[in-house]
RODO-2510 file (C-alpha; in nm, 4 decimals, decimal comma):
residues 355
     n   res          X          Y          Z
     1     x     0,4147    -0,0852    -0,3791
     2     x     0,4955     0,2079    -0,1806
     3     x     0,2289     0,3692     0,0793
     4     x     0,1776     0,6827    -0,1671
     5     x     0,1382     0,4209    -0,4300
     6     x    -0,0997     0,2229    -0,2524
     7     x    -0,3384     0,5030    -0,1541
     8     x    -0,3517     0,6393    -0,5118
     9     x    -0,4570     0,3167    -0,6509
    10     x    -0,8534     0,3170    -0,7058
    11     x    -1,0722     0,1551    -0,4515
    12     x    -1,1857    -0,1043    -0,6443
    13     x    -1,4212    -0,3050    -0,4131
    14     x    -1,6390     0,0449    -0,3882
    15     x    -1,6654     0,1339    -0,7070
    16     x    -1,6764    -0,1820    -0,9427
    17     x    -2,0093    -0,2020    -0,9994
    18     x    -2,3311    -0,0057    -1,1534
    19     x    -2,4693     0,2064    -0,9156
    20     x    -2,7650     0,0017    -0,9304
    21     x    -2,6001    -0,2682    -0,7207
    22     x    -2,7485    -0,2709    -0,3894
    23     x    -2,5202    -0,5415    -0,2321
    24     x    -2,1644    -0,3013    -0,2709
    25     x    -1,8961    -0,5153    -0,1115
    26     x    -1,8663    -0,8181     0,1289
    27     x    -1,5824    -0,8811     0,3510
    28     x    -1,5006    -1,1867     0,5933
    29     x    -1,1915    -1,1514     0,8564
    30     x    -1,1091    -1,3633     1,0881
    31     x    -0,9196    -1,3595     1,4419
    32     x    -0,6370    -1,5572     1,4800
    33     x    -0,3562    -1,5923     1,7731
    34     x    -0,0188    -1,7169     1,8053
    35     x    -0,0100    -2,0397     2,0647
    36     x     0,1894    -1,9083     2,4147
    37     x     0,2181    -1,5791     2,3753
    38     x    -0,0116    -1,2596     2,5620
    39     x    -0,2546    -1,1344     2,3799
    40     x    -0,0820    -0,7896     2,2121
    41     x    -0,2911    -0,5579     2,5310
    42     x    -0,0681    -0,7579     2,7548
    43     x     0,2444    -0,8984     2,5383
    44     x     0,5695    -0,7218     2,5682
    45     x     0,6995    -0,4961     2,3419
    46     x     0,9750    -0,7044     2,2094
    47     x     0,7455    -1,0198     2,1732
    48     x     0,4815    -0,7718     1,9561
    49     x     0,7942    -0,6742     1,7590
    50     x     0,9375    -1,0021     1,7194
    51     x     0,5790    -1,1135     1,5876
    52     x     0,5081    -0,8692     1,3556
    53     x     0,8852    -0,9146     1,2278
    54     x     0,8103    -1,2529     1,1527
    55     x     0,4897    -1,2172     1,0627
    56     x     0,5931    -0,9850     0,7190
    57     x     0,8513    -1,1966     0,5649
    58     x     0,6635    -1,4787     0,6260
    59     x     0,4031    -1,3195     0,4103
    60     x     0,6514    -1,2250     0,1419
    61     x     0,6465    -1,6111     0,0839
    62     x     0,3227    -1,6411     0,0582
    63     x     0,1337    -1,7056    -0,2914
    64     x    -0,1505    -1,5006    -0,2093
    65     x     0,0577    -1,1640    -0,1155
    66     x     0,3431    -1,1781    -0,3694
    67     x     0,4422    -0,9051    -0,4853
    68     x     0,1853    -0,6839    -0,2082
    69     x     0,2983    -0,4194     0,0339
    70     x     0,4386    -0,4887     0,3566
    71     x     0,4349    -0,1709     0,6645
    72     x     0,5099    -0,0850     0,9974
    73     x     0,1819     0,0964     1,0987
    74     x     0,3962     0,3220     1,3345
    75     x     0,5906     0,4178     1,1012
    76     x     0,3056     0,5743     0,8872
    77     x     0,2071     0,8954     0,9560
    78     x    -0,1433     0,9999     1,0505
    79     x    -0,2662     1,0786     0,7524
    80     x    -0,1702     0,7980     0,5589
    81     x    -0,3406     0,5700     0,8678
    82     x    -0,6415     0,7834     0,7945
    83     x    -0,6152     0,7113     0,4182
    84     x    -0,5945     0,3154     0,4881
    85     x    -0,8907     0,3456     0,7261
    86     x    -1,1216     0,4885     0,4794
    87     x    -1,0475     0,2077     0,2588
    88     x    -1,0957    -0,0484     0,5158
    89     x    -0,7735    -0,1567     0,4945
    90     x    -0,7012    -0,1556     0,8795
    91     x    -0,9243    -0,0936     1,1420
    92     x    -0,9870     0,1989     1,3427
    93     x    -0,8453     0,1113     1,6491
    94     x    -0,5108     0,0110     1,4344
    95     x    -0,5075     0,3646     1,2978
    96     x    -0,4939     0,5277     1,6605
    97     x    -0,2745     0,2773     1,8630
    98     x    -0,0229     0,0969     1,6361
    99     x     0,2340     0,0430     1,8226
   100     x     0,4460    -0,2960     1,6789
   101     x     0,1942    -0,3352     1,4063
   102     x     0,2074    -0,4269     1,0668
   103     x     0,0187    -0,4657     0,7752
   104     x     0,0635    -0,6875     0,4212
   105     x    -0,1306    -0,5715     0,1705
   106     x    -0,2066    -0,7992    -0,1591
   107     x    -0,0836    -0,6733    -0,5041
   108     x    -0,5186    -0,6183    -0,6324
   109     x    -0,5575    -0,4828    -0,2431
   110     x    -0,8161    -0,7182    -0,1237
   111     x    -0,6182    -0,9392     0,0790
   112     x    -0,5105    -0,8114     0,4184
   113     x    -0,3406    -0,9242     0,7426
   114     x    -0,3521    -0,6908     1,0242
   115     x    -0,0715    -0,7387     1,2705
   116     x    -0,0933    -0,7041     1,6818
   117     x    -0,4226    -0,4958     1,6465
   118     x    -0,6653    -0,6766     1,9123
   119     x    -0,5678    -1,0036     1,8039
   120     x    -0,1809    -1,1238     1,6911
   121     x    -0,3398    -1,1797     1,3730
   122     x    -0,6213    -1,0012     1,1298
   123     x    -0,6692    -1,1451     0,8496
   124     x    -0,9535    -1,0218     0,5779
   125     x    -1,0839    -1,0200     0,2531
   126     x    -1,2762    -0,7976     0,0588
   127     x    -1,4524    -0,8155    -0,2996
   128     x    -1,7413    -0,5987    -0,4916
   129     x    -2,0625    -0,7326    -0,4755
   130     x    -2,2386    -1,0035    -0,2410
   131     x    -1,9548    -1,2291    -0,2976
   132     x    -1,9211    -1,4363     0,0591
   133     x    -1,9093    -1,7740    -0,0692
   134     x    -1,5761    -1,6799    -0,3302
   135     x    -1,4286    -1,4817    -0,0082
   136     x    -1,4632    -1,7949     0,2322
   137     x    -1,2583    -1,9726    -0,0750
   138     x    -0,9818    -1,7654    -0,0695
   139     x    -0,9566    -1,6756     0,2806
   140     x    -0,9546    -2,0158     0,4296
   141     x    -0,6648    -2,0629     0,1426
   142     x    -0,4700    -1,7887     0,2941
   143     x    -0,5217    -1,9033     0,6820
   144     x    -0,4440    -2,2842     0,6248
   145     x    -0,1158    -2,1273     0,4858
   146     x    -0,0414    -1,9113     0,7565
   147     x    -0,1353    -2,2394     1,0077
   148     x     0,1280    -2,4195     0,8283
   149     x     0,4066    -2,2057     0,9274
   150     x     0,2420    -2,0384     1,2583
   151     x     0,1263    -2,2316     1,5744
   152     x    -0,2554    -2,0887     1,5907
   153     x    -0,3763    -2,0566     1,9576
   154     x    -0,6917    -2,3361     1,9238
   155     x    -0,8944    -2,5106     2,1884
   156     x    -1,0891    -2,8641     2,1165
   157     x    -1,3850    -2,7858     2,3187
   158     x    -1,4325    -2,3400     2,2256
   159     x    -1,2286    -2,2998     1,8826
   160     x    -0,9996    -2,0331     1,8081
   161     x    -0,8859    -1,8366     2,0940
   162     x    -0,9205    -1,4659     2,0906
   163     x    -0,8741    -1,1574     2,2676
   164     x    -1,2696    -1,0707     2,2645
   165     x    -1,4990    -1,3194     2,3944
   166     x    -1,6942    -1,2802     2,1240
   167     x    -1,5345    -1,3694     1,8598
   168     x    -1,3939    -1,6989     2,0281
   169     x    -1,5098    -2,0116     1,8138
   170     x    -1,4655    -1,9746     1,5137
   171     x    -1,2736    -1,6156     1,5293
   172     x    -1,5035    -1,5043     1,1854
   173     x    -1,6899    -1,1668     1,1054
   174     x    -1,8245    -1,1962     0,8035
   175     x    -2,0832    -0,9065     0,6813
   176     x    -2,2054    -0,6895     0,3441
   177     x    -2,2019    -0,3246     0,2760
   178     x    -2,5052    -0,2508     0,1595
   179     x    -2,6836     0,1076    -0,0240
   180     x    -3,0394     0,1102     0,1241
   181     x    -3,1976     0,5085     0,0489
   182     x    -3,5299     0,3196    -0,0774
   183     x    -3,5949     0,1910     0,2723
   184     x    -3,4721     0,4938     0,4650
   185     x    -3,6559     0,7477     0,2613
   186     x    -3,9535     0,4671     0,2754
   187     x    -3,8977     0,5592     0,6400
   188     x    -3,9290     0,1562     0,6915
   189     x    -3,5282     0,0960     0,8050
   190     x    -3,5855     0,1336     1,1521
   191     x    -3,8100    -0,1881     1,2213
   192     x    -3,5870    -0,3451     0,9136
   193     x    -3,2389    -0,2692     1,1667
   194     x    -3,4691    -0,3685     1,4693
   195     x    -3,5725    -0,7531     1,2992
   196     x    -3,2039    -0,7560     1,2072
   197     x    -3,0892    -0,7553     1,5588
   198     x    -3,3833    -0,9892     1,6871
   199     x    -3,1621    -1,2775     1,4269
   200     x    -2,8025    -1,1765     1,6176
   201     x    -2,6582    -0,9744     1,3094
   202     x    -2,5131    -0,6688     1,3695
   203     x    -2,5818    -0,3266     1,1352
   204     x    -2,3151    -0,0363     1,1563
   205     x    -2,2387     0,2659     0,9438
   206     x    -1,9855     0,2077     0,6270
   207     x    -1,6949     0,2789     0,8788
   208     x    -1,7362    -0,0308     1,1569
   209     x    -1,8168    -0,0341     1,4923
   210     x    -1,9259     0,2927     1,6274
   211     x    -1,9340     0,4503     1,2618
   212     x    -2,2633     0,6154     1,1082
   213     x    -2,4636     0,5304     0,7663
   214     x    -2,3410     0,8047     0,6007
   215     x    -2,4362     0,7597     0,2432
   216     x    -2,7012     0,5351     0,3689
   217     x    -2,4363     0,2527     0,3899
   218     x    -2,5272    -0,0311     0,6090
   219     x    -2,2718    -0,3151     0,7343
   220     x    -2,4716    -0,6054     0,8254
   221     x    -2,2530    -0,8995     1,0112
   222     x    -2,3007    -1,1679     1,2676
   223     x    -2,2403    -1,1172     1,6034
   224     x    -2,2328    -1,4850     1,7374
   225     x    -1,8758    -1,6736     1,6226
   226     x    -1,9234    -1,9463     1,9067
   227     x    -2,0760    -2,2587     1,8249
   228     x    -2,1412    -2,2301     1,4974
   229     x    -1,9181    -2,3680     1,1672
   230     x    -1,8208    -2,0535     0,9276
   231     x    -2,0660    -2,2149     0,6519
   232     x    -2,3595    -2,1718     0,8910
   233     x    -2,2853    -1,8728     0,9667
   234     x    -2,2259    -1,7327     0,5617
   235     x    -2,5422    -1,9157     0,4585
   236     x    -2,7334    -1,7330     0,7095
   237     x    -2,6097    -1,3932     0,6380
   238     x    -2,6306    -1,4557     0,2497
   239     x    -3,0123    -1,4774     0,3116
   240     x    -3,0776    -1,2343     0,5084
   241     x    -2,8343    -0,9749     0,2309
   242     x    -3,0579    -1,1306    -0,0550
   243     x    -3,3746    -1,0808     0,1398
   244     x    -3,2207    -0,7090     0,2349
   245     x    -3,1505    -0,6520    -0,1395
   246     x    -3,5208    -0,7617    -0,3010
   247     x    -3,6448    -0,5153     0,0353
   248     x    -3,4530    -0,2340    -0,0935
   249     x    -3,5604    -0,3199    -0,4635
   250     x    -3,9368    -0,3194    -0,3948
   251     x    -3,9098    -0,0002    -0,1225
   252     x    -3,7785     0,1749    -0,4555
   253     x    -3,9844     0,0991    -0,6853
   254     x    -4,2750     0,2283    -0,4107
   255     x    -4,1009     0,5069    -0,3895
   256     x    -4,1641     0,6042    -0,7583
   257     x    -4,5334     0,5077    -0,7569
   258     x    -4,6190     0,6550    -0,4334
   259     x    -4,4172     0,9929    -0,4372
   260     x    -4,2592     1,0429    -0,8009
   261     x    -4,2752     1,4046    -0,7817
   262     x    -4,0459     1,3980    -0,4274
   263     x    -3,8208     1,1535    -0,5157
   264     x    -3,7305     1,3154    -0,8221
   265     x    -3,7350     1,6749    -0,6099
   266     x    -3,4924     1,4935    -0,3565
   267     x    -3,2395     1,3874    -0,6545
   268     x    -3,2877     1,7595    -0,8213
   269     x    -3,2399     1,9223    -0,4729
   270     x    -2,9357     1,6725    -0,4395
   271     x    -2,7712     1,7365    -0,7819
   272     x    -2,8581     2,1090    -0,7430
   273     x    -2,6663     2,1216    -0,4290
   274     x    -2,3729     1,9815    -0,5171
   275     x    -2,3170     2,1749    -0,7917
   276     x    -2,3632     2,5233    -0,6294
   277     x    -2,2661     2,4490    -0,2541
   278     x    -1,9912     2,6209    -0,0754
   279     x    -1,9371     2,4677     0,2071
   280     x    -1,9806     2,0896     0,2195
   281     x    -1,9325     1,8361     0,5032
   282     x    -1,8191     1,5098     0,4715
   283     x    -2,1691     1,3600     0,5680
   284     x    -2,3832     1,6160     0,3836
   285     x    -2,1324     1,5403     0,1428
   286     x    -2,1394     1,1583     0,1421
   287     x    -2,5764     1,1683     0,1507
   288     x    -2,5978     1,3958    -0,1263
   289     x    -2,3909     1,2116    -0,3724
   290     x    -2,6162     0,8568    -0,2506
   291     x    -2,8940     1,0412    -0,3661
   292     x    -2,7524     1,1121    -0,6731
   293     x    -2,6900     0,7051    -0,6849
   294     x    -2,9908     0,6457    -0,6397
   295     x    -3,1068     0,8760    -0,9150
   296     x    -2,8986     0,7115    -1,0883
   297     x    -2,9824     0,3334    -1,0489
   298     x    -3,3404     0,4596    -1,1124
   299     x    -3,2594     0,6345    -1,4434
   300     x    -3,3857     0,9693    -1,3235
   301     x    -3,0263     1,1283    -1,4418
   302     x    -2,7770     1,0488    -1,6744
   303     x    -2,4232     1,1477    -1,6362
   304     x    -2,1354     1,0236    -1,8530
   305     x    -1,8945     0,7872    -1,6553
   306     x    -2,1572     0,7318    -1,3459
   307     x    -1,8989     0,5954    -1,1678
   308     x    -1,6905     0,8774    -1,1159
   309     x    -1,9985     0,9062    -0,8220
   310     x    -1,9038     0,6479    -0,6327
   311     x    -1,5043     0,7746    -0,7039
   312     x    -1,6186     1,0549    -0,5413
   313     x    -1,8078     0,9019    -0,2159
   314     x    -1,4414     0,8073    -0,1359
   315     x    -1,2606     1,1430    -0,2403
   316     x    -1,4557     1,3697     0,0267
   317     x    -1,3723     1,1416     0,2845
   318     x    -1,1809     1,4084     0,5553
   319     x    -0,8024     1,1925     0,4934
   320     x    -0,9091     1,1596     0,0981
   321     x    -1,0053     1,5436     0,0460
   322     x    -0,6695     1,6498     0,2865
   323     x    -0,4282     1,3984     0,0449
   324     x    -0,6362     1,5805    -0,2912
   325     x    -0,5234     1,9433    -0,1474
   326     x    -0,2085     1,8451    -0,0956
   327     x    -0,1711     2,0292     0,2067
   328     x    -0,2715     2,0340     0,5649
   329     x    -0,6908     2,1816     0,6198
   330     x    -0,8193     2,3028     0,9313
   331     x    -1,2091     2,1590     0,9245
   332     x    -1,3549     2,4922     0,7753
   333     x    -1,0914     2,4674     0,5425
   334     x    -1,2094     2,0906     0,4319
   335     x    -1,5209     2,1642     0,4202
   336     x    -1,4443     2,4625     0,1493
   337     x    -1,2403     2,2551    -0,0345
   338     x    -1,4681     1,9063    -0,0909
   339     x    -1,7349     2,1599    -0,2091
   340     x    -1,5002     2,3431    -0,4854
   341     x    -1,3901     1,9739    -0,5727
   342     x    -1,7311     1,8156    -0,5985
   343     x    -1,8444     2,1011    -0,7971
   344     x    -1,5810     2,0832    -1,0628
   345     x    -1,5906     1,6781    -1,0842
   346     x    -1,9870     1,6975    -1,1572
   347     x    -1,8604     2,0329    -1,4138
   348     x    -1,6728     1,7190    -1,5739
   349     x    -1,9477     1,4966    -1,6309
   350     x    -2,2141     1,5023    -1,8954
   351     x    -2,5833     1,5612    -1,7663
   352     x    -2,8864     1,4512    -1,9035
   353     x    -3,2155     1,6167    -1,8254
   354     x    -3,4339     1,3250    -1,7032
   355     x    -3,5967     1,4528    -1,4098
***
């Protein structure tokens, strides 16, 4: 699969599911370093090279990426680093320094390894839906493969070795994307991110570290990898998502009792400007069309082929929208653009009056 190919296919862990799912994707990576050689901040360039070389057609071998998409990250250009990004599949700090990377991509796109981004190794997994427990199945598969053929960097007495102190041990994140509007137009996610913290998970926006909720999208993940088995560690995040999920449930359904006439205001408002606007931004963009979700889930609207929303929470993402206009957009310009295209996708779609 070519790169052009690759970012045209749909982004199936977003959008397979209702929009009623709470509980959108889950993803586990985990760290992993090759025994005797610098981490890739200090190794050479010829010893990142050599390991990324090696690396890819080992992977071509490999059961679980037959037939998948192998790539020199600096070869890509900027956009299409962009495009990968906003799928989530590589990192942000592999997008802007990726220098002797690589990437393998699985045939179905779920199964990644990043190469020489922090860590020699990235490998990660992604499926619809609070899924952890099939995730942990097939990415242990795909490691015990790799330490078959590759001499892991592992100590007896901390774990796997890694470039970040932090995720020495057992060298896991493992965390859920989740769609909570109930509890932020509840005005009750603050002291829910707060009592998240307080258990050593870590909440950021839909794109990592350093990213905002836009969309209210919420990455929850655990912070601590040292000392603790990966099955602790899922089992402990899998409650906390399902007790995240029935929060979200119940803040909705308060929501409608308590203030039925602005919630359905908010989604009117919401569907109203999306359909009219000019000028959109990504974010306005991206919180607009999560209200519309959430109208959605809650059968305030109906619109024929609902999921064509959550196609479009990817499309107006700024490396999305510039690949859609086929040609390069100043930020004015973008912001023109995802408006005219938002407004004829929703022309496309059959509205019900339910509001």
């Amino acid at each position: 699969m070519t790169i052009e190919e690759l970012v045209d296919a749909p982004c199936t862990w977003f959008i397979d599911h209702a929009p009623s799912e709470i509980a959108i994707s889950s993803r586990i990576r985990l760290a992993r370093n090759i025994e005797g050689i610098p981490f890739p901040a200090h190794a050479e360039a010829k010893q990142r090279a050599s390991i990324r070389e090696h690396t890819l057609e080992m992977l071509k071998d490999s059961s679980h990426f037959e037939g998948g998409s192998f790539f020199r990250v600096d070869e890509l250009t900027t956009l299409q680093k962009s495009l990968l990004y906003e799928r989530s599949l590589i990192s942000k700090d592999l997008a802007e320094e990726s220098n002797q990377s690589g990437l393998a991509v699985s045939p179905d796109l779920r199964d990644v390894v990043m190469v020489n981004e922090e860590d020699h190794l990235r490998l990660q997994v992604v499926r619809p839906g609070l899924s952890l427990e099939d995730i942990w199945e097939e990415i242990s598969a795909v490691d015990d493969e790799m330490e078959e053929i590759l001499e892991i960097a592992y100590s007896d007495r901390f774990g796997y070795l890694t470039c970040c102190p932090t995720n020495t041990g057992t060298g896991m994140r493992a965390g859920v994307m989740l769609h909570l509007p109930g509890l932020v137009l509840m005005e009750e996610i603050r002291p829910v991110l707060r009592g998240l913290g307080k258990l050593g998970l870590a909440v950021r926006g839909s794109g990592g570290e350093g990213s905002d909720a836009d969309g209210f999208l919420y990455q929850i993940s655990n912070q601590i990898t040292l000392g603790r088995s990966e099955k602790s560690i899922l089992k402990d995040i899998q409650e906390v998502v399902s007790e995240l999920v029935q929060h979200e449930q119940n803040a909705r359904l308060r929501l409608e009792e308590s203030k039925p006439a602005a919630l359905r205001d908010r989604v009117g408002r919401a569907l109203g400007i999306l359909q009219h606007a000019w000028i959109l931004s990504s974010k306005e963009a991206l919180d607009l069309l999560a209200i519309i979700r959430l109208g959605l889930s809650l059968d305030l609207l109906e619109l024929n082929q609902a999921h064509e929303v959550e196609q479009l929470m990817v499309e107006v993402r700024p490396a999305h929208l510039q690949k859609l206009a086929v040609k390069e957009l100043s930020a004015e310009q973008r912001d023109i653009f995802r408006a005219e295209w938002v407004r004829s996708k929703l022309a496309e779609l059959k509205k019900g009056r339910k509001l």
